[in-house]
Structures are given as C-alpha cells and as structure tokens.
Backbone bond lengths (Angstrom), bond angles and torsions (degrees), N, CA, C in turn:
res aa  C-N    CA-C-N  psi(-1)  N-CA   C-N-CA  omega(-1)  CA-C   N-CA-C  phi
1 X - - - 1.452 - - 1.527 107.54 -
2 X 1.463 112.38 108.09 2.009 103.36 -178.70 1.780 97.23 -87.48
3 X 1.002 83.45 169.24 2.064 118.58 -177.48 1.546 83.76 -43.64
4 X 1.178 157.47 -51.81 1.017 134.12 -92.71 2.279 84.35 -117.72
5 X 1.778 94.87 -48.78 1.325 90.43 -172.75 1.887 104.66 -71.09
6 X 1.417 123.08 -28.16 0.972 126.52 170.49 1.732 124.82 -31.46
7 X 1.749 96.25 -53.41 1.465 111.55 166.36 1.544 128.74 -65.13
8 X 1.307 88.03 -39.22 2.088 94.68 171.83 1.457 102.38 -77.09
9 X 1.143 120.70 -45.57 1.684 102.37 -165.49 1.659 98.62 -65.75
10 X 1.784 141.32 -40.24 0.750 156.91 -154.87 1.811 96.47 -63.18
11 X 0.920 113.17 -41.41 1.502 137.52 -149.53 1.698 99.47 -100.48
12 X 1.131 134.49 -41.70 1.468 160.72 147.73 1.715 97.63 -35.19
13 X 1.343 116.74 -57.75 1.667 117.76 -168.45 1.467 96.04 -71.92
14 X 1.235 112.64 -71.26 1.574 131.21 158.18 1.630 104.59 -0.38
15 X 0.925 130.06 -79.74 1.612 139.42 174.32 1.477 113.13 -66.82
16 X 1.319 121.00 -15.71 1.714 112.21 163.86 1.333 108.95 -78.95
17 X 1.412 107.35 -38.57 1.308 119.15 -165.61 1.677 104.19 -66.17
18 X 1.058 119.96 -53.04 1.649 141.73 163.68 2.012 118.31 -36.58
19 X 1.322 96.60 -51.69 1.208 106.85 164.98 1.441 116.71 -68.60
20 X 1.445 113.72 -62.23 1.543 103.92 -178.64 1.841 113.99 -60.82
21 X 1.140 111.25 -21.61 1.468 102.21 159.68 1.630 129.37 -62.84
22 X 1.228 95.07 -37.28 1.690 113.29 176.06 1.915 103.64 -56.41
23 X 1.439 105.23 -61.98 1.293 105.44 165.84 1.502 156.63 -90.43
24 X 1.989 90.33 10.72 1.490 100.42 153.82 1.900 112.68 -73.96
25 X 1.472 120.34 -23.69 1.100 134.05 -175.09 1.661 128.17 -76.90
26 X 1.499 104.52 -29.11 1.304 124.78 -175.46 1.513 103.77 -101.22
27 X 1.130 108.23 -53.02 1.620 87.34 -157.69 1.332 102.08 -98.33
28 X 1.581 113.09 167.73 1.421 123.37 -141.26 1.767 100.03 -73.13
29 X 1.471 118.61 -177.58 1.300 102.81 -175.97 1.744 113.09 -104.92
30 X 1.311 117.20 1.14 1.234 106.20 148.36 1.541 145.09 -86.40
31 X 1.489 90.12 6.44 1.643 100.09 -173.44 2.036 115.52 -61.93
32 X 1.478 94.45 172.71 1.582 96.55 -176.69 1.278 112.41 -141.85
33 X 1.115 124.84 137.83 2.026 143.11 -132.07 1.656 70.06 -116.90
34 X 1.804 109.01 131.25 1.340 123.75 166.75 1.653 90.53 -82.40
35 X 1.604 115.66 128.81 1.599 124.78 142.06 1.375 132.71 -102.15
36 X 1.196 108.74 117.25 1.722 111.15 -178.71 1.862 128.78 -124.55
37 X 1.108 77.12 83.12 1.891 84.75 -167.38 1.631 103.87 -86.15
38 X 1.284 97.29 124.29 1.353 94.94 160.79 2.084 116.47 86.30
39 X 1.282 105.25 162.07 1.679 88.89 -167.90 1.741 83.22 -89.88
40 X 1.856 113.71 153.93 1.508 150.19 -127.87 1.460 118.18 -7.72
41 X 1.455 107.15 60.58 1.653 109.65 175.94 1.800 97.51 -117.32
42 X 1.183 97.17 37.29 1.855 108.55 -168.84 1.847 96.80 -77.39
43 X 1.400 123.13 -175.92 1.369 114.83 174.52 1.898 111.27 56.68
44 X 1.428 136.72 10.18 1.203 129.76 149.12 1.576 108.48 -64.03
45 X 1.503 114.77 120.55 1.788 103.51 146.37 1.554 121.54 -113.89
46 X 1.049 113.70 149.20 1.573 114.99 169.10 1.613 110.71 -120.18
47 X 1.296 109.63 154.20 1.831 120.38 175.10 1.488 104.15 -47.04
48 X 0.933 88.40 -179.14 1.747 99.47 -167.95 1.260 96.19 -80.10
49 X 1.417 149.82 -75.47 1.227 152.03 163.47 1.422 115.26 -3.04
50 X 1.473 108.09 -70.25 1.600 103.33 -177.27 1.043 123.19 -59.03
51 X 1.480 111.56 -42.31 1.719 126.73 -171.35 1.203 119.65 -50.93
52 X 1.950 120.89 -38.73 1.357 133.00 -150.19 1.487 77.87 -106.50
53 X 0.846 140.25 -43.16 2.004 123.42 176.01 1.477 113.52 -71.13
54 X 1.641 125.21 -45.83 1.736 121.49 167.86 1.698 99.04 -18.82
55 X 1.559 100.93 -87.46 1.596 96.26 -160.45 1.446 117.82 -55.59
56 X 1.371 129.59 -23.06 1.139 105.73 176.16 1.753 122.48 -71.77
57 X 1.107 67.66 -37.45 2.414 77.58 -176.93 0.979 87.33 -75.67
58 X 1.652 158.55 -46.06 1.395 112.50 176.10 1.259 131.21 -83.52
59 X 1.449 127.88 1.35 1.177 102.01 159.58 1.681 113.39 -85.63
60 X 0.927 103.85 -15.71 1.832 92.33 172.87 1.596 114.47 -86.13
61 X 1.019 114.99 5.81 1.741 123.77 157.23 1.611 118.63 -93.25
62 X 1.081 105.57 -44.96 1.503 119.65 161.02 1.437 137.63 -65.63
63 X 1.163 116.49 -2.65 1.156 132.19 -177.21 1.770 135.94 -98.54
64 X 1.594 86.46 7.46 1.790 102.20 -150.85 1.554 75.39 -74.60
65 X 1.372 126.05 144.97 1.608 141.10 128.13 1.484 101.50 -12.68
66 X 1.449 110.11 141.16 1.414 115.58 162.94 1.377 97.79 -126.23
C-alpha cells in the first residue's frame, strides 16, 4: 500500500465524516437516513443518528488492505 492511497482513502473518510456532520446539523431531528446494503436490502431506514455514523464506520471498517 504506497503513501499515496493511504492519503486519499484518509481524505475520502475525512469528507464522510464532514458530511455526516453537515447533516447531523441540518436536517430536522426526526428525519430517517435511507440504508441499502447489498443487492434487494433497498427500503432500510434508520434515525438520523445511526444513519450519519453507519457510513462512516463502515467505510473505515471496510477498508483494511487484504
């Protein structure tokens, strides 16, 4: 793995992380974060809370080098 993808993927979390802050802030507090993992697991929602942390922790769980 060189420096280089280290910095983009780093930078990639960085901006999820950024966004889901943007939209723990904006949108109202009953709203609900569409989740869709995987092919026909479409139509999941979660609270606003869970939703805007899911994507970030998984892509930084998902991301290890294999």
């Amino acid at each position: 793995m060189t420096t280089a993808s280290i910095v983009i993927g780093a930078l990639l979390l960085l901006a999820m992380v950024a966004i889901s802050v943007y939209g723990a802030i904006t949108l109202p507090s009953d709203a609900r974060i569409p989740l869709h993992y995987g092919i026909g697991s479409y139509g999941n929602f979660a609270p606003k809370t869970i939703g805007l942390i899911v994507w970030p922790v998984a892509r930084a769980v998902g991301s290890h080098p294999r």
